[in-house]
C-alpha positions in Angstrom: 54.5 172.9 105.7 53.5 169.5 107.7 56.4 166.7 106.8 54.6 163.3 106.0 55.7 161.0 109.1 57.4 157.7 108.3 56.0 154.5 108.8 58.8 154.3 111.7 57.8 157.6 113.6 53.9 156.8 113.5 54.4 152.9 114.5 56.6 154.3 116.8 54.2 156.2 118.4 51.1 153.7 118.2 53.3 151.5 120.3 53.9 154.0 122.7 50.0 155.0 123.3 48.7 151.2 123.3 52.1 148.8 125.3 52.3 149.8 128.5 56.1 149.5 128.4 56.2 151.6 125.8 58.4 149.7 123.1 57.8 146.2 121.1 60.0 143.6 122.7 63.2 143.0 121.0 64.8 139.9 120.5 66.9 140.2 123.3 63.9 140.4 125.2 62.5 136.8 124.3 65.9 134.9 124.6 66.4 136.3 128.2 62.6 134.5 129.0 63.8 131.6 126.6 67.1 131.0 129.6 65.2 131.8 132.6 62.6 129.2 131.6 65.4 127.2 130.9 66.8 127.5 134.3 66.6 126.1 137.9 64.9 129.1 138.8 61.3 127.8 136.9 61.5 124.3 137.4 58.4 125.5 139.0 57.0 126.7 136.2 54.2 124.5 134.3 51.3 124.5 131.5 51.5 128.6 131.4 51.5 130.9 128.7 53.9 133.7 129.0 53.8 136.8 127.2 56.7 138.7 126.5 54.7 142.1 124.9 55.5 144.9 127.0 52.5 144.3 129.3 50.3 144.9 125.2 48.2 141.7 126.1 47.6 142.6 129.8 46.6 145.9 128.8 43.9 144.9 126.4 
């Protein structure tokens, strides 16, 4: 008999056929962009919007 998938297992696998990365970003994810743009190292960094998806946007 087929077992009904979970919500989990089928989102689970939708996010691995359509984000190039192959996950969702996690929250970790966005604070480590939150420090670096808070850093010396993008005091270059102006007017840009920065997507922290797993390359979904890109991809699209």
């Amino acid at each position: 008999a087929d077992k009904k998938r979970s919500y989990e297992e089928w989102a689970g696998d939708k996010v691995k056929a359509v984000v190039p990365l192959g996950r969702w970003q996690t929250p970790d994810d966005i604070a480590d962009m939150v420090v670096f743009l808070s850093s010396d190292r993008a005091r270059q960094v102006t007017g840009q919007t920065i997507n922290v998806d797993g390359g979904f946007v890109m991809h699209w």
